[in-house]
N, C-alpha and C positions, 0 to 999 in steps of 0.2 A: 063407365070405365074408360072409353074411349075416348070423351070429352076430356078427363083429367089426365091422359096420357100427350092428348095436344095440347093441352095447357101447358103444360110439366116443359115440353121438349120445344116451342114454339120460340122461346126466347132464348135459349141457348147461343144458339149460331151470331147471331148479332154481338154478341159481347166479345166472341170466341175471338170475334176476326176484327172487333177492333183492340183487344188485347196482344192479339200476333202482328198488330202493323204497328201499336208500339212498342211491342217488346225490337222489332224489324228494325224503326226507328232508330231506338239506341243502340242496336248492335251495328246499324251503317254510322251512326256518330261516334260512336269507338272505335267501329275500325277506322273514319275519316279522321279520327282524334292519331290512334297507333300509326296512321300513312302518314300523317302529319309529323310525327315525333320520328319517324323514320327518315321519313324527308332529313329532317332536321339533322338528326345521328349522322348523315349519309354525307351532306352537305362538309361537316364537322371533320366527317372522316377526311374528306374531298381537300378541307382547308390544311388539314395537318400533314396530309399527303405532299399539298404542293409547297406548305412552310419546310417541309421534311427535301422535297426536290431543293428546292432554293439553298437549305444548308447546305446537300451535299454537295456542291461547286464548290463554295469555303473550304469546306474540310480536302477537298481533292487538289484544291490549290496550294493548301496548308502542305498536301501530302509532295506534290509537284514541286512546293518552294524547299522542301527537304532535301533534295538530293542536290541542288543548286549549293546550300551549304557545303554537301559535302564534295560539289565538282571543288567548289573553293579549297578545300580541304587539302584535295587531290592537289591543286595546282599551289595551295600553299608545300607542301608536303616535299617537293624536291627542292623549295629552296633550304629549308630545314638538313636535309640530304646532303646536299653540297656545304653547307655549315659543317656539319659534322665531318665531313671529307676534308675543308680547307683547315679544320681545325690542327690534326697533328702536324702540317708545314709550319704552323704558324708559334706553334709552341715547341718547337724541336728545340731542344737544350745543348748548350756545348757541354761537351764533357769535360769536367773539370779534371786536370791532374793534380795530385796530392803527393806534393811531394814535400823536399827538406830546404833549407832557404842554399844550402850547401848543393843538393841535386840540381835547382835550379842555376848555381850560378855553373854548374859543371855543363848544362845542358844548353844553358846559353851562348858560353864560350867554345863550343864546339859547334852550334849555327855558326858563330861566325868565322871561324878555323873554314867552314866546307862553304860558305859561300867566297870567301878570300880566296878559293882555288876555280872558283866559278867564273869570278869576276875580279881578275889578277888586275884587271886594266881599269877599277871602278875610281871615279873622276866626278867632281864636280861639273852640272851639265849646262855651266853657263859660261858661254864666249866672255873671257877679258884679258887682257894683257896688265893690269895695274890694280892695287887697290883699290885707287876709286872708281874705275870701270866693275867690279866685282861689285863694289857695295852698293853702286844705284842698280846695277842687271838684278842683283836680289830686291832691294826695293819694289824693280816693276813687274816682278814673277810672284806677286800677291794675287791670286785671284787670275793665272791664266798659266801656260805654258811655259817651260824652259825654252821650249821651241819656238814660240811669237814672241818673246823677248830677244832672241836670238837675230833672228831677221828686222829686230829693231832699233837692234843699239849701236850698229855699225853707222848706220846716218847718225842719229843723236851724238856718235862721238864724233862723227867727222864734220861737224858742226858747231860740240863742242867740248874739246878736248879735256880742260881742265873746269875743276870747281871753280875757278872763277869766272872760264869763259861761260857756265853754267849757269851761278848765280846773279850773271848781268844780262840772262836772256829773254826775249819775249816771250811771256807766257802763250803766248795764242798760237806761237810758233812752234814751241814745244809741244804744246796738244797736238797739235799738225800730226810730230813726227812719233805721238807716243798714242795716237788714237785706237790702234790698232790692237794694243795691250789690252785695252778694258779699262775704265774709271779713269780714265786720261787728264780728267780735268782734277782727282784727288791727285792721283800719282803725280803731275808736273806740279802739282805745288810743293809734294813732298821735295822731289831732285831740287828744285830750287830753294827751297827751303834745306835742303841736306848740303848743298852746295854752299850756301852761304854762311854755313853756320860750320865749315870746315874752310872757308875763306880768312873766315872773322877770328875764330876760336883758336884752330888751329894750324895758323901759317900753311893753309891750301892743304894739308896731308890728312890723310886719314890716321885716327888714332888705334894703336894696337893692344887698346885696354878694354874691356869690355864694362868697366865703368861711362868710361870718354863716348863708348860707340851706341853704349842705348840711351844717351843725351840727344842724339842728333835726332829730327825728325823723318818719321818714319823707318826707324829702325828700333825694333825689338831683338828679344835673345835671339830668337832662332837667327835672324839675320846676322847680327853681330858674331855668331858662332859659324857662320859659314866664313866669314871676314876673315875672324881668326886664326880656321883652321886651314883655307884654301890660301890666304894671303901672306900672314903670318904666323905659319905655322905651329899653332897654339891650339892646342887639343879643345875640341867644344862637339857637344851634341849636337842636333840638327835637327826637330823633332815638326818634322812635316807632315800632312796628311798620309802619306806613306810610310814613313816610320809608326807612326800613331798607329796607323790600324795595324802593322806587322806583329811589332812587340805585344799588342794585344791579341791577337790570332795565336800567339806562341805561350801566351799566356806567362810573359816577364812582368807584367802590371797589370793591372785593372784602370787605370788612372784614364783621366780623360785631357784631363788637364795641361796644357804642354811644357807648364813647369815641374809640375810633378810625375809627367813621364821623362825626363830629362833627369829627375834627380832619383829615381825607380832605377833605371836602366842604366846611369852613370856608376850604379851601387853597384853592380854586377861585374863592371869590366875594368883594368887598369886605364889611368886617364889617357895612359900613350895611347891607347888605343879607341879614342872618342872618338874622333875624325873619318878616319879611315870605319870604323863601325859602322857612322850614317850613311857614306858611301855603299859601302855592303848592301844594306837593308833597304836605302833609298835604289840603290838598281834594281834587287832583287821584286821591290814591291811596281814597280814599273815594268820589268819583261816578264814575271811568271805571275807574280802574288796579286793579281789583281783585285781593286775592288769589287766590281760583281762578279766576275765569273775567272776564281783561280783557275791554273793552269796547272793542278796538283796530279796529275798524270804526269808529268812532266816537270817535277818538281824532285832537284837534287835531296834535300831538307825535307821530305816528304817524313821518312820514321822518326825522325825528330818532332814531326809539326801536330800537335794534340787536336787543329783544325783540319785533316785531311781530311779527304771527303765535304766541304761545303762547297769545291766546285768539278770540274769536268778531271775525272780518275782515268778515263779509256788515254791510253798512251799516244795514241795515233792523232784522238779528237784535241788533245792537249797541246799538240807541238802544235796544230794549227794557231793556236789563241798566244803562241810566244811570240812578244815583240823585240823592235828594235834591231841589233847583230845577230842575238838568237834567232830570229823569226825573217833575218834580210830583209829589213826595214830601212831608212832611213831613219837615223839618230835625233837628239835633241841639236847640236850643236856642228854649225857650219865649220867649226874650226876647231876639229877633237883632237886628244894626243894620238901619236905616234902608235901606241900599245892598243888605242882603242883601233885603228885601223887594220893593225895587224892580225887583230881577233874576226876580221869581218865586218867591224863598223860602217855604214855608208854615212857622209854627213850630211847634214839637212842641206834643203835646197834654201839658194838664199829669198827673202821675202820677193813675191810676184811671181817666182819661177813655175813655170808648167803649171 
């Protein structure tokens, strides 16, 4: 019995233990397998971690580059602001008045009734003694001052008195003396050219026809109606930059035109009274009615005028901005009437003075 019990058990242990070093085996090669694939895992994780760092710059750049938009935004954003501020100056409407062709000619003839009492003394503002001193002083007051014409025609006449001494003169001599006007070398062709075509045509005199007078060159209507109204006492509009913008501020025309504000405005008044009209409206637009900045605080015509209010209203800031005898200025015209003096007039100084 005891022999077959060490038989039995003798080989046991031998098998036991090499069965437990491979079973050992495999369980160190799976886990070296599972540390392996961990590894792996861990590595993987490691990679997407750092691709995951690396994006989020981009996106915080992305997030950084957003408010950049919207500084722009900001800084676009008030000039937007200021559009919209400069917009209702810029669209400000005159108010139309709606009236009857009958209200208007009533409304216009009482402008000129209260400026006639304004400006008892109102005068054509350019030095002359004769009609052809009259028609070339208008000629060279295209394009500049009554007043630099003024201080320039006393040499040119005393140089040369008549259309003929005119049209036999030296051009380069002429420019000399008419430099000072503006377009000196257009203007001395015109005077000699106007000169000799009142030598040639009409035995030296100026014609009192306003067919005869828009022949001559450099003479248009409005000139020719200054001729005939200041020289030859022959009724004619005047329609200068100054008239043009009035009648339109008062809303007698719409016309731009300066024939057709001449034949607008002539519709309204008796012809006796064309001449003396442009005086009116030609003062008034020169001491109060100014182009940029009226003087409608101080403006007789103000309930009348459908434009009050486009400039300076306060009464005190207004008398500042009036020129000429209103405002004790010096005049257009070195050699004014009697009546303008009496009102206050000073007359201009002559050309180079002070």
């Amino acid at each position: 019995m005891k022999t077959t019990k060490a038989a039995k058990s003798t080989p046991v242990k031998p098998v036991a233990k090499k069965a437990a070093k491979k079973n050992a085996q495999k369980a160190t090669a799976a886990s070296g397998k599972a540390t392996g694939v961990a590894k792996k895992a861990t590595a993987t994780i490691k990679k997407a971690a750092a691709a995951s760092k690396k994006a989020a710059p981009a996106k915080t750049v992305a997030k950084k580059a957003a408010p950049a938009k919207t500084a722009a935004s900001k800084k676009a954003a008030p000039a937007k602001t200021v559009a919209k501020k400069a917009a209702p100056a810029q669209a400000a409407p005159k108010k139309a008045i709606v009236e009857s062709h009958a209200a208007l000619v009533r409304r216009a003839r009482r402008i000129n009734r209260e400026l006639a009492e304004v400006y008892p003394y109102a005068h054509p503002e350019l030095d002359f003694e004769n009609p052809f001193q009259l028609v070339i002083a208008t000629v060279l007051s295209a394009q500049t001052t009554d007043l630099r014409v003024n201080q320039t025609t006393p040499g040119l006449f005393a140089k040369y008195p008549t259309p003929e001494d005119l049209a036999a003169a030296n051009p380069e001599e002429v420019e000399e003396i008419l430099r000072p006007t503006g377009f000196f070398r257009a203007k001395t062709k015109s005077v000699i050219g106007l000169s000799k075509a009142l030598a040639e045509d009409f035995g030296g005199e100026v014609p009192g026809r306003l067919e005869d007078l828009v022949k001559l060159p450099g003479v248009g209507r409005k000139t020719a109606f200054v001729v005939l109204g200041n020289a030859f006492g022959r009724p004619g509009i005047t329609v200068d930059t100054h008239f043009g913008r009035l009648v339109r501020r008062w809303q007698w025309t719409d016309e731009t035109d300066p024939d057709k504000v001449e034949a607008a405005v002539g519709a309204l008044f008796p012809k006796s009274e064309w001449t003396m009209l442009s005086h009116h409206v030609i003062f008034h637009g020169r001491r109060i009615c100014h182009a940029r900045k009226p003087a409608c605080g101080a403006c007789p015509i103000a309930p009348l005028c459908p434009a009050y209010g486009e400039g300076e209203t306060d009464p005190e800031k207004a008398r500042k901005l009036l020129k000429y005898e209103k405002g004790g200025f010096p005049g257009q015209r070195l050699n004014p009437p009697q009546s303008y003096l009496d009102a206050g007039g000073i007359p201009a100084p002559p050309l180079g003075a002070g």
